[in-house]
N, C-alpha and C positions, 0 to 999 in steps of 0.2 A: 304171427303174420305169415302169408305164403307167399312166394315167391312170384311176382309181375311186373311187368314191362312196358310201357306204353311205345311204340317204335317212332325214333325220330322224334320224341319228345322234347328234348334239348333243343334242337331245331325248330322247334314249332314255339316254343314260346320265346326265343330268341327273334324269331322275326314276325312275332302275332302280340307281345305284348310291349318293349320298347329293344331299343335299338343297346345292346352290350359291347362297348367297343373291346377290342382284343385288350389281354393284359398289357401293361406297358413291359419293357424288358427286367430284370429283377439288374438293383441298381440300388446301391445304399441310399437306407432313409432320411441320412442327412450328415453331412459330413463327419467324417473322424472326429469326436472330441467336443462338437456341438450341440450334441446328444441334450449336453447339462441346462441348456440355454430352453429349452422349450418349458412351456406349460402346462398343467397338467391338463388344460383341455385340447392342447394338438395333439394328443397321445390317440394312439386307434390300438388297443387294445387286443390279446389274442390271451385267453384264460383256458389252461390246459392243467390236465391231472395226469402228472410224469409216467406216472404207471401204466399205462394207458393210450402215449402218444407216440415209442419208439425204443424198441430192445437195441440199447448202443452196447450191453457188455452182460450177454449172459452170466458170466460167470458171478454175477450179484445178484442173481434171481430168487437164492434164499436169505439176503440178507446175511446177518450177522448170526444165524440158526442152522440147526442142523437137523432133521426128522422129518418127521411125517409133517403134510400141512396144517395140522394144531400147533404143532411146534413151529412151523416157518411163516409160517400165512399163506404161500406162494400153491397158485393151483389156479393155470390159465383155462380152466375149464369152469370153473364156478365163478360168477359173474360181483360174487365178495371176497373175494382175496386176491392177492397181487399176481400179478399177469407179468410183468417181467422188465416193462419201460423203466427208464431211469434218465441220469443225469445225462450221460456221454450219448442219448438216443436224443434230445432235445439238443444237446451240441450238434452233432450230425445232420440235425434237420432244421438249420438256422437259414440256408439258403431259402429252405420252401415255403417260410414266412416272410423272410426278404422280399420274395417273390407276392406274397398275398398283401404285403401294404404295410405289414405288422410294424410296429414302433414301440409299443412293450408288452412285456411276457408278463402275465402271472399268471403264477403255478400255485393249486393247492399245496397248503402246508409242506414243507422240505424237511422235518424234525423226525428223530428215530420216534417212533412209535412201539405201544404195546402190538407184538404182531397180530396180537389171538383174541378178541373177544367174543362173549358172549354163553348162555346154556347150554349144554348138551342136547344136541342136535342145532342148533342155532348158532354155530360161532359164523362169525365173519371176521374179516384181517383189516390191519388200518392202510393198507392203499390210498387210501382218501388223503391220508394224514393231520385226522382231527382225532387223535388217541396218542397224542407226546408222553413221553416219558421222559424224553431227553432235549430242553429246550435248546442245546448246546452243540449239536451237531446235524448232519444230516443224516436219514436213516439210511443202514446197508443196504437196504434192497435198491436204493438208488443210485449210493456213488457215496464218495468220502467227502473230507473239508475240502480238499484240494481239486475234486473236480467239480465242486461247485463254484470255488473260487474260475476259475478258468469257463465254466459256463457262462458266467458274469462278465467277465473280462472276453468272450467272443461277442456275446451280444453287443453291450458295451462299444467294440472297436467297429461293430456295421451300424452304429447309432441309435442302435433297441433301449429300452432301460427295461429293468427288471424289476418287479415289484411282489415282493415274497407274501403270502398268505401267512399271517399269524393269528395268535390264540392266546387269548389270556384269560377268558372265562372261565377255561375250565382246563384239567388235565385229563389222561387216562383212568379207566377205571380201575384204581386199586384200593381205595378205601371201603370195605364193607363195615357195616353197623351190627354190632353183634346181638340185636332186639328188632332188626328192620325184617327178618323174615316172616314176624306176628302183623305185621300191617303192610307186609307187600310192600316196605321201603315209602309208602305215602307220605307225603310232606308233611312236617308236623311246624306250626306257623309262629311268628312272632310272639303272638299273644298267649297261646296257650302251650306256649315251650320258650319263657323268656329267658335271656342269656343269665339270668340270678338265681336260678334255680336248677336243679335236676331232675330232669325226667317230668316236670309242669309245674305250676304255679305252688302247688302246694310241697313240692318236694326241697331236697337238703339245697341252704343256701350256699352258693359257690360263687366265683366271679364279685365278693364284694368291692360296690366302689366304680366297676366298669358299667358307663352311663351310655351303650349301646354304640349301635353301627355308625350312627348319622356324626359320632367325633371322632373322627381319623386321627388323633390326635397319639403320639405314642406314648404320653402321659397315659393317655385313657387304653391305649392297647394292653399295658405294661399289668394291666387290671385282669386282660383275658385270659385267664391261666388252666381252664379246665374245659375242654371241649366237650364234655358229657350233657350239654343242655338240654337236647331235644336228641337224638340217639347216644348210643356208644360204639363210637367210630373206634373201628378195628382194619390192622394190616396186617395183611397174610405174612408169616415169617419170612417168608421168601422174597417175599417185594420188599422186605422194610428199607433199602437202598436202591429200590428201581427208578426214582426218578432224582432228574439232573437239572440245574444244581440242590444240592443235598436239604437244603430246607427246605423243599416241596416236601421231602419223606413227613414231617410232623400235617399230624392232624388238626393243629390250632389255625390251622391257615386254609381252613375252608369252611363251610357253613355249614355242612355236614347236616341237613333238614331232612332229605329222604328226595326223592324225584321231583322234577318240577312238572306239571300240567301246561307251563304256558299262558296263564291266563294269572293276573292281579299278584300278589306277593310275590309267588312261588315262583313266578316268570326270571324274577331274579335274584331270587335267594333260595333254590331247587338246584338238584343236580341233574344235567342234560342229559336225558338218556341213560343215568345212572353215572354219568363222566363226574368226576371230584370237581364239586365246585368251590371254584375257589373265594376267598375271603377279602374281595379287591378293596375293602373299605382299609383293610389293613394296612398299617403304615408298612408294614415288611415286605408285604409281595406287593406294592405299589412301586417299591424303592427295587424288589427282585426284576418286579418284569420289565422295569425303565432300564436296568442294567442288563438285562438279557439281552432285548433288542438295540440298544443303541450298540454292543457291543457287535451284533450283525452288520450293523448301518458300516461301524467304523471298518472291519474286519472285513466284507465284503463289494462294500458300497455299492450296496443295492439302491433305489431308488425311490421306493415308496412300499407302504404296509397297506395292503388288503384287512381288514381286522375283522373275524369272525365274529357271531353271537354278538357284534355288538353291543345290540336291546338289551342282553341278559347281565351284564355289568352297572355294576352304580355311577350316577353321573361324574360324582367326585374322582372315581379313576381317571377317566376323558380327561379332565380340565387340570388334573397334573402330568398326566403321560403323555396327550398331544403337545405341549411347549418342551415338554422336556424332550422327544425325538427330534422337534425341529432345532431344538439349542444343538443337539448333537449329529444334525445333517450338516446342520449352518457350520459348526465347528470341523466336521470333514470336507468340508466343501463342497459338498453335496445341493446345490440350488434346486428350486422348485421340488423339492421333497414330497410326495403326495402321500395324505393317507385317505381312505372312505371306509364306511365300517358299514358292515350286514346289516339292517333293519328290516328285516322281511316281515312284508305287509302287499297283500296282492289287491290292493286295488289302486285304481286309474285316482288318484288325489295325493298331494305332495305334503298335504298335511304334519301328517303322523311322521312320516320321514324325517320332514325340516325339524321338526322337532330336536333332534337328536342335532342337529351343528348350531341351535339354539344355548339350551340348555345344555348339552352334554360337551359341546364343544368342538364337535368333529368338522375337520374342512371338508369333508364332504360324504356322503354315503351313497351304494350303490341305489341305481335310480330304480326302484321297484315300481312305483308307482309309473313310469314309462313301461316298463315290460309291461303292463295290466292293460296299461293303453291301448300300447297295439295289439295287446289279444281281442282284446274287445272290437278294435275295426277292424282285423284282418279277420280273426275267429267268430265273434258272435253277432254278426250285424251291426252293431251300434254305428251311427253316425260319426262322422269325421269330428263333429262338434266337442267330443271326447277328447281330442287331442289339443283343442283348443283350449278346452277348461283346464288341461294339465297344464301347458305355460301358462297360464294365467297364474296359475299356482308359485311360479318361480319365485315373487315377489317373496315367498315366505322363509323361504331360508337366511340363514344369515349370510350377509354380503349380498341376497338379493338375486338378479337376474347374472351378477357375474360369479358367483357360486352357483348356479344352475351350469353356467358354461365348465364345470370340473367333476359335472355327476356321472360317472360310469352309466351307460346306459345299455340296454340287454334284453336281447327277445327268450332265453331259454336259458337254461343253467345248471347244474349237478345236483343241485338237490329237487326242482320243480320239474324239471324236465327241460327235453329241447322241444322248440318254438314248433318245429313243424308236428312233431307228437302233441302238443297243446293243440294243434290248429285241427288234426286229424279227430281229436278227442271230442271238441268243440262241433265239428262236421265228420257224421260216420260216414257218412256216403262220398264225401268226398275225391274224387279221382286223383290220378299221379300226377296228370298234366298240371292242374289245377292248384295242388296242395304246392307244386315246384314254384308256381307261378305267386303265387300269396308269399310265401317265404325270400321269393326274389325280392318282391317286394317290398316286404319287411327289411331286406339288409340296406336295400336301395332309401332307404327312410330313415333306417338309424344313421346312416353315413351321413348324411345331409343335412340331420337335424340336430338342435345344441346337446351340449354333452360329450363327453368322450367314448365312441361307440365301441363296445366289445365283443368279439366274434366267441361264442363256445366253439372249440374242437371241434371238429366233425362234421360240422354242420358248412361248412363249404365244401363238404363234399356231397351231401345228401342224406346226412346220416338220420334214420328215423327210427325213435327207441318205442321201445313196448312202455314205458312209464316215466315216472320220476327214479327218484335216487339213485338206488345200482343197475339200473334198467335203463339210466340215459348214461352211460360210463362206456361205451365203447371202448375198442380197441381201433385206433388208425391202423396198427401192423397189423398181419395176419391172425387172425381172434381162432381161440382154438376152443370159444367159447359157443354153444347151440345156440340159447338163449340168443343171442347175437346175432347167429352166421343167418338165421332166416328172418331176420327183417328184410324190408323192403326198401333202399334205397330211392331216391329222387334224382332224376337228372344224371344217370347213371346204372349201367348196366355191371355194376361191381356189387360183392353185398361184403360186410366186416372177416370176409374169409381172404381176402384179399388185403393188397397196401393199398392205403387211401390215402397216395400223395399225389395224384393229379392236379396238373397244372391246369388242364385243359378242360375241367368241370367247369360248368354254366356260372356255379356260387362263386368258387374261387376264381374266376373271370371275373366276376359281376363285382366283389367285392374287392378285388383289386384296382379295378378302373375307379371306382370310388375313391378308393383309398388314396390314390394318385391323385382325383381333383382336391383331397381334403389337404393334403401335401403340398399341393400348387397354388392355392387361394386360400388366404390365412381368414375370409369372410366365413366358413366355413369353421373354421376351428377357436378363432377367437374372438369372431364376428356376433354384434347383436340378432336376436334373432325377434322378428314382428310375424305375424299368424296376419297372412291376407285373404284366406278366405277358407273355411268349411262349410258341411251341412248337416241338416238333420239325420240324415240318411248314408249308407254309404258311398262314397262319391268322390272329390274333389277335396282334397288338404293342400293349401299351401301357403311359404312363408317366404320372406325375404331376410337376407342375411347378409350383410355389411360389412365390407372390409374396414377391418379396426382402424388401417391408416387413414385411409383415403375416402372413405365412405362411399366408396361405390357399392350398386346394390346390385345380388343375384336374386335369382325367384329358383323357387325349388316346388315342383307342382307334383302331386299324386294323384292318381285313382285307384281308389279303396271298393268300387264297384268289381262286379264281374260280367260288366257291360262297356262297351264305349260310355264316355260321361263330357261333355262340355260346358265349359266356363268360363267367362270376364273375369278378371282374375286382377285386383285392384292391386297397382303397385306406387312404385314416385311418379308424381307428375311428369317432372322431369326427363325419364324415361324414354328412349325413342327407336333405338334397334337392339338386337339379342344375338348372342352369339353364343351356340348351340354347345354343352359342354358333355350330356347323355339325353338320351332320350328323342325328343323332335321338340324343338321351339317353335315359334311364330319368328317370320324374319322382322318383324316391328310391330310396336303397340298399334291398338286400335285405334285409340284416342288418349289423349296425355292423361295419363291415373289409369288404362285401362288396357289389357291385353287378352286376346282369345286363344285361348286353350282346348283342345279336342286333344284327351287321351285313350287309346286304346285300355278294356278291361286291364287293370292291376297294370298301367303303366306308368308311367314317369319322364317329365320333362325337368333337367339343370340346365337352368340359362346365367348368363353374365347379362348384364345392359353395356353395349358393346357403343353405344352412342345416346347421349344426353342430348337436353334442347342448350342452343348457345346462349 
């Protein structure tokens, strides 16, 4: 991208599309020690990748390595390997999320990793932190046990909770197949590489006795003794101790099939990207990774698991790992514990998702099928009627519309990209002013709507990537990275060659004011939510939303247009004045059940009903 500026752009859609009151003062999120007492749907979320978000302590830049960057991973110029943020750089900048609304952190994975993957010419570093080696510590290029302990315990004492990114699908890649180079590592499938045989149906019988994956039973493990079914899983001499704790080193504890595709078997019983997948049916690494993690829980008392690859694990793992973290939060004293898990699937239907806290067990998972949504009304035309068929959908999860109230919900992410790059992608011709004003929008809409809303990094600053993956990974500090330094920010005359900790950006205004009413009216964060009106067209979205005590009701109104748009706007009968909370209200209904609405293109009205009929 090259470098442009729209002048006074900030200004212009500040006072052309609604009205952004100034941030409130940055001001703990809620008393000392109260932290515990919330649920996992008052939480307003901030998802950062530590590498990435603030150099608190150079001198850990290469980790626990010494060389070239094959050997360290570290090389703030290439946009896959480690850039130099860490633990004591998210300490440091606890104030600046104070300040944006934040209530909890998650961070990608915290776990050493392998530094160096990949072929000659093609390595990248694990920055990311989905390449563990070590589930037991946190990796060097970040900081030790002990400043992560004290990471925890700062958030913690301003009333943040922290909820740590984990991984049990899969590990680093260290196991190769010494027969996988004749088939390019291709998965080789249940049926025609059964666990009885070697090398396929017709070869030497092994494993007599063990009656497959579907009996977790350790009678029936105690049968799987020779991992050679479908390759010959091999470790490099050098790794044969690289991974922690030490029985991850054996090859019987993964499925060892060749790459997954993602689609039908392979989806979950494939190795990711070539990562070791692991063998979750098994009673040992069921009983490993319950003892890994709870050992976190107690040890640092984090406050809830992010859980990667979700989809790619068997459901039987879920339905014993999810009771057993809560047995061991309950038992720390750890209340309202949350976990959600990855199910990535991009379309606007909650379908496919609920599935997974059905069957698999999960209290909740992140809300994909919401990000789809609003790309679809912000980015490709669709009618607001999209957003309406989405809560329709709530019913479907388990627990219903009150597990809809604890779904992460998310316009943009590290591995799809950020919102405003989807939006641009969506619309090439798009202008600055424009693409600011859709993205205002969009944060202005997750804040208000059910769910627990999560900000990616960056993206209250303006931040706008060249793509998905390591193309939406910014650098907040100074980027010493090109790729980077000439994108085109929004809402801001900074590009990633600079700090992007302004307070005084459009985003990080816009969504701190929010953050503050979600903070202030618990209708909002723990409140019913009813859909009063959409259309075919882009337009007019809105809902009313309920204080769980008292049931009083807000209305929360959009325009998804890039026009003025007006509308009756059907709410309680009852209903009789409003008092104005963003945006511009009407100072009373029009008629009882009915109130008129005129928003400015891409604006927004939050009202309270400030007076009833007697």
């Amino acid at each position: 991208m090259k470098r442009a500026f729209a002048i006074g752009l900030a200004a212009t859609l500040l006072s052309g599309c609604a009205t952004v009151p100034p941030a409130p003062p940055a001001a703990p999120v809620a008393p000392v020690g109260s932290y515990l007492a919330r649920e996992p749907s008052e939480e307003i979320i901030y998802f950062v990748l530590p590498d990435r978000f603030e150099n608190g302590d150079p001198s850990n830049d290469t980790g626990d390595f010494t060389g070239d960057r094959l050997a360290t991973g570290f090389d703030p110029s290439a946009r896959g390997f480690f850039h130099g943020g860490d633990l004591a750089g998210l300490t440091s900048r606890l104030d600046y999320l104070e300040g944006l609304g934040v209530t909890a952190i998650w961070f990608a994975p915290i776990f050493q990793n392998k530094p160096v993957q990949g072929p000659p010419g093609d390595e990248s570093a694990g920055y990311h932190g989905y390449w563990v080696t070590d589930f037991t510590r946190p990796d060097g290029h970040f900081g030790t046990r002990e400043e992560f302990t004290a990471f925890v315990d700062a958030a913690h004492a301003r009333g943040m909770k922290v909820y740590m990114d984990i991984i049990t699908n899969h590990t680093a890649d260290v196991i190769t197949y010494a027969d996988g180079p004749e088939t390019n590592f291709e998965y080789r499938s249940l049926g025609d590489y059964p666990y009885s045989t070697r090398g396929g149906p017709d070869g030497a019988r092994i494993n007599e006795g063990f009656a497959g994956h579907e009996d977790s039973s350790a009678a029936n493990f105690d049968r799987l003794t020779d991992p050679n079914y479908a390759y010959i899983p091999r470790v490099p001499e050098a790794e044969r101790a690289a991974k922690v704790p030490a029985w991850l080193n054996d090859p019987i504890y993964y499925h060892n099939r060749g790459n997954s595709s993602f689609t039908g078997e392979d989806s979950r019983f494939g190795d990711f990207a070539g990562l070791d997948d692991l063998f979750t049916e098994h009673p040992r690494v069921r009983a490993g990774m319950q003892q890994i993690f709870c050992d976190w829980i107690t040890r640092t008392r984090v406050d809830g698991f992010r859980i990667d690859t979700a989809r790619h694990v068997d459901p039987g793992f879920w339905q014993e790992f999810v009771p057993a973290m809560e047995a061991c939060a309950d038992a720390a004293g750890i209340p309202n514990f949350h976990m959600f898990g990855e199910v990535y699937k991009d379309v606007p239907e909650s379908g496919y998702i609920a599935e997974y806290t059905r069957r698999d067990g999960l209290p909740a998972v992140l809300d994909f099928a919401f990000q789809s949504a609003m790309r679809e009304t912000l980015g490709r035309g669709r009618g607001t009627v999209v957003l309406a068929h989405l809560f329709d959908g709530d019913v479907l999860y388990e627990g219903g519309e009150e597990t809809a109230l604890t779904l992460p919900t998310f316009l943009g992410n590290h591995d799809m990209g950020r919102f405003s790059t989807l939006l641009r992608e969506d619309m090439l011709n798009v202008s600055q002013q424009e693409l600011l004003a859709r993205v205002m929008l969009g944060h202005a809409m997750m804040l208000s709507l059910r769910g627990s809303p999560t900000v990616y990094y960056g993206d209250e600053q303006g931040f706008v990537g060249d793509g998905n993956d390591q193309r939406a990974r910014e650098d907040m500090f100074p980027s010493l990275t090109a790729e980077y330094n000439d994108n085109v920010l929004i809402g801001t005359r900074a590009t990633t060659a600079d700090s992007n900790f302004d307070t005084g950006h459009p985003l990080y205004r816009l969504i701190a004011a929010f953050s503050a009413i979600r903070r202030e009216h618990p209708a909002f964060t723990r409140g019913r939510q009813q859909v009063r009106h959409y259309e075919q067209e882009p337009g007019i979205f809105a809902v009313s939303r309920f204080d769980p005590a008292s049931g009083a009701e807000y209305l929360a109104v959009f325009n998804t247009s890039d026009a003025p748009r007006a509308a009756n706007v059907w709410l309680g009968s009852e209903a009789r004045r409003f008092q104005t909370l963003a945006g511009e209200c009407p100072a009373a209904v029009t008629a009882p059940g009915s109130a008129a609405f005129t928003l400015p293109a891409f604006g927004w009205a939050v009202c309270r009903v400030s007076e009833t009929a007697q």
